[in-house]
Each structure stands twice: as structure tokens, then as C-alpha cells.
C-alpha positions in Angstrom: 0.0 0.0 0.0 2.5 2.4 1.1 6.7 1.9 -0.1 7.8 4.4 2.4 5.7 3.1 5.7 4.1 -0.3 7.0 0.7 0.5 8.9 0.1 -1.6 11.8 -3.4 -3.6 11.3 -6.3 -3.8 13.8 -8.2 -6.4 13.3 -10.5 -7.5 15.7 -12.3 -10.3 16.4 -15.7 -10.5 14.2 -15.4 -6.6 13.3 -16.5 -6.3 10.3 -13.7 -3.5 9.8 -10.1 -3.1 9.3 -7.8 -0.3 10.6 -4.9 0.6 9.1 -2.8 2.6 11.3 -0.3 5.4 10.0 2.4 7.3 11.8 2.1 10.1 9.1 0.0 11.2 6.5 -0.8 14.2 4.2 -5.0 13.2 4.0 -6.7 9.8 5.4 -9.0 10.3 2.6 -6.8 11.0 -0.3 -4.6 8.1 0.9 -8.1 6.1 1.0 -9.3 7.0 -2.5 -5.6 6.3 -4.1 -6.1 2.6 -2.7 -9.7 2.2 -2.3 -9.3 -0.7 -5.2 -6.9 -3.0 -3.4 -8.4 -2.5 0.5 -11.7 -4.2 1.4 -14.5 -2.8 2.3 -14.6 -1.1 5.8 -11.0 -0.7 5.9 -10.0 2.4 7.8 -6.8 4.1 7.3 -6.1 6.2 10.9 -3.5 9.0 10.7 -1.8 9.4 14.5 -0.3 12.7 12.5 -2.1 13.9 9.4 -0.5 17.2 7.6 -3.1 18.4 5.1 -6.6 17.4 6.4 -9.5 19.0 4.8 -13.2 19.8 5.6 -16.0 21.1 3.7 -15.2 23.7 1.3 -11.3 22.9 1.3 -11.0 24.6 5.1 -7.9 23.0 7.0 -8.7 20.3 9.5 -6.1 21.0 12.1 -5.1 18.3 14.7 -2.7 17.1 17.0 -0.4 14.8 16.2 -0.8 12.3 19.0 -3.8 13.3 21.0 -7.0 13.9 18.2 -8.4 11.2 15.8 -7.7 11.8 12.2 -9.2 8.7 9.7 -11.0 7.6 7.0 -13.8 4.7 6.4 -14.3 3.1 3.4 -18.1 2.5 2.6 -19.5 0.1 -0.2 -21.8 2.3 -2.2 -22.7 0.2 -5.2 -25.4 -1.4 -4.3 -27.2 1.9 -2.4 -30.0 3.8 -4.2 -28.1 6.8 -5.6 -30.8 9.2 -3.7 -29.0 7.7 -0.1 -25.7 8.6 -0.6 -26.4 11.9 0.2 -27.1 10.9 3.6 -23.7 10.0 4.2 -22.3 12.2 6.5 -25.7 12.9 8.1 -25.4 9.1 9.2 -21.6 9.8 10.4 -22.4 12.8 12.4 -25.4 10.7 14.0 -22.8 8.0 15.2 -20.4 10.4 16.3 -23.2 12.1 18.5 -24.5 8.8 19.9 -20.7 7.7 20.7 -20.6 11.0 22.9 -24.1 10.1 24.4 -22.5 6.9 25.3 -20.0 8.6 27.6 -23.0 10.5 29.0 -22.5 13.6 27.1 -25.3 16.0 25.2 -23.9 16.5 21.8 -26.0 18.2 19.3 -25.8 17.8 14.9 -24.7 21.0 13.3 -26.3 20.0 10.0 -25.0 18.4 8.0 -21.3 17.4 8.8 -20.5 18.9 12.2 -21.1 17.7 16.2 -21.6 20.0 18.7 -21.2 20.3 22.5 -22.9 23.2 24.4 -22.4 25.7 20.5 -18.5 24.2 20.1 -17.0 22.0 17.8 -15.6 18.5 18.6 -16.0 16.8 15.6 -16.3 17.4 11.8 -16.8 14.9 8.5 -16.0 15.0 5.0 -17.5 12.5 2.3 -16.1 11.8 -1.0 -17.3 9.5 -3.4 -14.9 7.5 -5.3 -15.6 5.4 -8.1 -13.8 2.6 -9.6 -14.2 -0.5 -12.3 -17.8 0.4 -12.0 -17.5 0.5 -7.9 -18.8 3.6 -6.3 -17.0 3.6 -2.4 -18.0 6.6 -0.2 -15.0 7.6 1.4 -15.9 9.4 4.7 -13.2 11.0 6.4 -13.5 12.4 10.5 -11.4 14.7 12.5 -12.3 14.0 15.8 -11.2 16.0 18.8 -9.9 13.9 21.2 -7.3 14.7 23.8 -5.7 18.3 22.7 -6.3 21.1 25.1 -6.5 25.2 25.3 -3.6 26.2 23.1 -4.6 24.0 20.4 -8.5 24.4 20.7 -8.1 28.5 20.4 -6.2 28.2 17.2 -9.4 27.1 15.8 -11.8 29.8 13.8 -14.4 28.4 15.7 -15.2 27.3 19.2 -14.2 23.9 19.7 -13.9 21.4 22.3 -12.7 17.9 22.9 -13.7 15.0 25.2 -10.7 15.7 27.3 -12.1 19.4 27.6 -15.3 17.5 28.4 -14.6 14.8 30.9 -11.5 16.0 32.5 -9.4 13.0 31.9 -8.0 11.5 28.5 -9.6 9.3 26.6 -8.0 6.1 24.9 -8.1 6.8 20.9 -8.3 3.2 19.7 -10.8 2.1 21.9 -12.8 5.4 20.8 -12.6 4.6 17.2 -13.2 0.8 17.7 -16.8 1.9 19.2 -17.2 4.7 16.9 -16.1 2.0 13.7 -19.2 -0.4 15.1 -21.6 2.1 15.4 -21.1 4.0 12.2 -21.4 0.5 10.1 -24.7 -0.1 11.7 -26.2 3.0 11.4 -24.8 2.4 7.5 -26.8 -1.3 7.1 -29.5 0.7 8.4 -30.0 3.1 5.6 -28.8 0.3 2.6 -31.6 -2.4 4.6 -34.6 0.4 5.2 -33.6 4.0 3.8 -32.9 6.9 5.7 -36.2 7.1 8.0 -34.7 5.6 11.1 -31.7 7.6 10.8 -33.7 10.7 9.8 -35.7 10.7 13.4 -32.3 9.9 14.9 -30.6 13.0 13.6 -33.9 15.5 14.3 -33.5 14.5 18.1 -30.7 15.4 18.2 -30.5 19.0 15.2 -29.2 21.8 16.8 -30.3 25.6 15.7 -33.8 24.3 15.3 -36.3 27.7 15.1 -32.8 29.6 16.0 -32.4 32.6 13.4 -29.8 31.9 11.4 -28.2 33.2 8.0 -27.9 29.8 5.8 -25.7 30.6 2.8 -25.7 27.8 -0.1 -22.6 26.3 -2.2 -23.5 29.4 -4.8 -22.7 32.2 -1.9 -26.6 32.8 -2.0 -27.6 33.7 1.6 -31.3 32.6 3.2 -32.3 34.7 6.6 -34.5 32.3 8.3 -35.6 29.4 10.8 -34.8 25.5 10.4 -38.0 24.1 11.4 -37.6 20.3 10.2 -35.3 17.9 8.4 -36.9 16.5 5.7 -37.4 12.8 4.5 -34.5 13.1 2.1 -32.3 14.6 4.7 -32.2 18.7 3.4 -33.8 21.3 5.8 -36.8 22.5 5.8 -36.7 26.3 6.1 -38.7 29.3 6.8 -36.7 31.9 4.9 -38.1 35.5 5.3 -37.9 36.5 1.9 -39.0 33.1 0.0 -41.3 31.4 2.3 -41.3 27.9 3.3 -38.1 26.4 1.1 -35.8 23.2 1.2 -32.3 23.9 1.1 -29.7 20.9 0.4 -26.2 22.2 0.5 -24.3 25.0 2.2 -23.7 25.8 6.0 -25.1 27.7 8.8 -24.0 31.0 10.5 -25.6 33.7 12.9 -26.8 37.2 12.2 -25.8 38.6 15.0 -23.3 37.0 18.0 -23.0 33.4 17.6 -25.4 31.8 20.4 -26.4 28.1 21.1 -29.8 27.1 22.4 -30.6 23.2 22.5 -33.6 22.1 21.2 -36.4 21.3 23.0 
């Protein structure tokens, strides 16, 4: 796979995964895409340093080496109704919220890609789709904070946080991606075995900025003034802009119009 270093391979006992573990990379996901053809399905390629990860909009993902979770998943997407693989990283940030719930934290969905404690950042997800000798693979890449502290945190644009901030102790990483791996595959089999409705009640539990005003602003740099009042079957937002009435919006991101605030749902 890799001339210049040997990962280490995790494979436990009736996972249905793989990790591949990497002292150093440039991107998890690049990496992934280059070899998506001769890794099998779930294999996971986990950076301990990674030197040019990516978000949404080609923003730097910045981690540290050591002490945050940096990988990549490698999903099967032939078989899935093209209209699903949109939900993608809906599904990831879902698993990533209900890991956190699992350590008795209240993490809310920032739709679509980001999780959210309390209005800051701990997690964020990129999906690529890669396609191959007819294969389509969804290449879903995370940047997880996991055990970096002030310093680091405040170099982000944003608020962040990080389950050390959280729970005042560190937190094992391979354990943490081992329960994030399981949960993320099942909440996949559950969109490819019954479609996105389970998942879809999941995530609006759990949407944060719902009837918040907020400035939505799509992939063309068109901006919407509005409410979020639902997520709709297919997974966009349903929104009550103030110009255009009651619209669906399917790609962009959320700000604030004035001081950025953070109410939980009810």
C-alpha cells in the first residue's frame, strides 16, 4: 500500500472492519481514494499525524499529532439507491453524536457534517465519493477532537472542544474509534436495509439551531435569513426563509446574524 511506511493492522475479532494505522499522512482520505481498489470494504486508514486534512469547502482540519483522531472509512456504495448517498455524512455525524451520548455527554448535529457540545465543535466529517471498475465507495473522512487542550483548541476559527475538555481526563483513541467503527457500520446497514427514515428521526432528536435565526448561505454564496423548522425525508432542511417562504435547502452551512449563540432544542 505504502513503499515508504508499513501501517500496523487492527483487526479485531468479528469486526467487520479493518484499521490501518499510519504514523504520518498528508489526508486519510486522499490516501483512501488512491487505494480504495486493493483494501476491502470497511477498511479504515487512521493517521496518528495527518499534515493536510480537509473539511468542507477545502477549510484546514487542524489536529494534534498524537492526541486527536484523524481517519478515513471506506463504505460500499454500489449497491445503495443513488438518492441515499447523500445521507452519508448525516449518518456519520449521527454515530459520532451517539458515541458522545455513550459517555453521557449531550452532543448536538450541526447539519450536515458537524457535532456540537454546548455551540463548540468536537467533531467534523468529509464524504467523498470515489468510483472505480464500476464500484462507487464513499470515502468518509472524521477529525475527531480527542485529547488536545486550550492552546490548540483556540487556534481554531471556531469554538471547539474535545472530550478531554469535556470529561477532564484523556480518553484512549483506539478504543474510541473501535466503538465509533461499530456504530457508524450499523447505522450504514440501516440506511442500505430500510432508507434513511430511522436515521432521519435519529438526527432531528438530536438537530441543533432548530427555530434559532440563522443566515444559511448555499454552495453558490446565495444567503437565506431564516428558521430551520424540520429535516426533511430526504435529509435537506426544511426552512422558513423570510424573503421566500417555506423552502428546502440541500447544501451550504449555517451562521448567525448577530453574536453566535447556542440554544438546545427542546
Amino acid at each position: 500500500m505504502n513503499k515508504e511506511q508499513k501501517p500496523e493492522i487492527i483487526k479485531p475479532d468479528g469486526a467487520t472492519y479493518t484499521i490501518y494505522k499510519y504514523n504520518k499522512l498528508d489526508s486519510t482520505n486522499a490516501f483512501l481514494k488512491q487505494h480504495c481498489l486493493t483494501l476491502p470494504d470497511f477498511s479504515a486508514i487512521w493517521a496518528n499525524e495527518q499534515t493536510h486534512g480537509r473539511g468542507r469547502f477545502d477549510r484546514v482540519w487542524n489536529s494534534v499529532p498524537g492526541q486527536d483522531l484523524t481517519f478515513s472509512l471506506m463504505l460500499p456504495l454500489t449497491s445503495l439507491e443513488q438518492k441515499l448517498r447523500q445521507n452519508i455524512t448525516q449518518i456519520a455525524a449521527l454515530s459520532v453524536a451517539q458515541l458522545l451520548e455513550g459517555y453521557g455527554l449531550k452532543p448536538y448535529v450541526k447539519w450536515p457534517n458537524d457535532v456540537l457540545i454546548q455551540g463548540k465543535k468536537i467533531s467534523g466529517i468529509l464524504c467523498e465519493i470515489a468510483e472505480s471498475n464500476e464500484n462507487v465507495y464513499g470515502i468518509l473522512g472524521i477529525g475527531f477532537n480527542v485529547n488536545s487542550m486550550g492552546k490548540s483548541l483556540s487556534c481554531i476559527d471556531i469554538p471547539a472542544t474535545s472530550f478531554r475538555c469535556e470529561l477532564h481526563h484523556t480518553v484512549e483513541r483506539l478504543e474510541l474509534l473501535k466503538k465509533l467503527l461499530e456504530i457508524i457500520i450499523n447505522c450504514f446497514n440501516v440506511l442500505r436495509q430500510s432508507g434513511f427514515t430511522h436515521n432521519r428521526l435519529e438526527i432531528k432528536k438530536r438537530l441543533a439551531f432548530i427555530n434559532e435565526q440563522i443566515i444559511f448561505t448555499d454552495v453558490k454564496r446565495d444567503a437565506y435569513s431564516g428558521k430551520i423548522i424540520d429535516l426533511n425525508d430526504d435529509g435537506t432542511l426544511l426552512f422558513e426563509c423570510e424573503k421566500h417562504g417555506i423552502i428546502s435547502l440541500n447544501s451550504g452551512e449555517i451562521a448567525f446574524t448577530q453574536i453566535e449563540r447556542f440554544c438546545p432544542p427542546e
